[in-house]
C-alpha positions in Angstrom: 166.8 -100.2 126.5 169.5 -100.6 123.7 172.0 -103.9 124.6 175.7 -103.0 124.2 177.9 -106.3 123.5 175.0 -108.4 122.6 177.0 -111.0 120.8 178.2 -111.8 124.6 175.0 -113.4 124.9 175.0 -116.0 121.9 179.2 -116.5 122.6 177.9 -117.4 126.3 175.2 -119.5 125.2 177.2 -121.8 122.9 179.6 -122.7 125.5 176.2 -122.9 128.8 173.6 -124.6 125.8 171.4 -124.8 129.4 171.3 -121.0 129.9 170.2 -119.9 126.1 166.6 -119.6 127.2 167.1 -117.8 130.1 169.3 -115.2 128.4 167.4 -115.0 125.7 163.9 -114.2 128.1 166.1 -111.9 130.1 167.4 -109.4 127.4 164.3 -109.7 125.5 163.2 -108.0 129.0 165.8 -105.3 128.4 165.6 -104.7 124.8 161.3 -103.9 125.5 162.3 -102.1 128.8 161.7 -98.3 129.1 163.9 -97.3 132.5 164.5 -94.4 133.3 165.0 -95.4 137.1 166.6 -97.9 139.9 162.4 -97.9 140.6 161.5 -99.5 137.4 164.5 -101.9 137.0 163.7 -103.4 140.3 159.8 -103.7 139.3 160.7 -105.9 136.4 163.9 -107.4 138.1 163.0 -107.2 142.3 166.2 -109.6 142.7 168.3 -107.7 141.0 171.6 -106.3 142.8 173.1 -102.5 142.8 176.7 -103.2 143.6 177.7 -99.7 142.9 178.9 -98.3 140.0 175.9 -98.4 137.7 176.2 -101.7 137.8 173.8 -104.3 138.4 173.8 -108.6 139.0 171.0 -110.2 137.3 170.6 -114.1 138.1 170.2 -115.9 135.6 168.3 -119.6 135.1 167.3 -120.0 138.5 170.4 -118.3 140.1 173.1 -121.4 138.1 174.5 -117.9 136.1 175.3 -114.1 136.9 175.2 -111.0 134.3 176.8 -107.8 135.3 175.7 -104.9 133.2 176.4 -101.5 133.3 173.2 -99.6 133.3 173.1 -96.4 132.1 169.2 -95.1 132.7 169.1 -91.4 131.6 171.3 -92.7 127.9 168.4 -96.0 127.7 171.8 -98.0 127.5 173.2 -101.6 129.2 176.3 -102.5 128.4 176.8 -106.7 129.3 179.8 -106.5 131.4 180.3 -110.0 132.3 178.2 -113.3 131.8 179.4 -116.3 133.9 179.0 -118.8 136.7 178.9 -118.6 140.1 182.7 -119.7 140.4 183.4 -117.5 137.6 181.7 -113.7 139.3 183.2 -115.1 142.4 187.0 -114.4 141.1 185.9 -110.7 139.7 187.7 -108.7 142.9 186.6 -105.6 142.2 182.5 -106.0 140.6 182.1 -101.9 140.5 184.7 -101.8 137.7 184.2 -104.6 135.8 
């Protein structure tokens, strides 16, 4: 899958120093990925949540972090919406349309 915004994940990283291995694992997941499917997104990422929308929540280092991404299965795209805290996804009011 091609990453749109990646540079979200290195500005995220320098301010969360704690979550830079995480991310790093998790989009190098993404970047080898192949979907094509909800099916094969959940088989690599089973706790993964549809929230409508094309998007999706990832958890992130043991559930301290959140990613939203827009996935986009039949372009092979994933557009990094939003990489935060709990507190921080907590204040998005509307997730679909973030």
């Amino acid at each position: 899958m091609k990453i749109l915004f990646p540079e979200r994940i290195e500005e995220f990283s320098r301010k969360h120093a704690d979550a830079k291995e995480s991310l790093q694992r998790w989009s190098n997941i993404l970047a080898d990925a192949d979907w094509k499917s909800h099916t094969d997104l959940k088989a690599d990422f089973p706790s993964a949540d549809f929230v409508g929308n094309n998007r999706y929540v990832f958890n992130i280092k043991g559930n301290n972090y959140r990613t939203v991404v827009l996935v986009v299965f039949f372009a092979g795209t994933i557009a990094i919406r939003f990489i935060g805290t709990h507190s921080e996804y907590d204040k998005i009011k509307d997730i679909k349309n973030i």
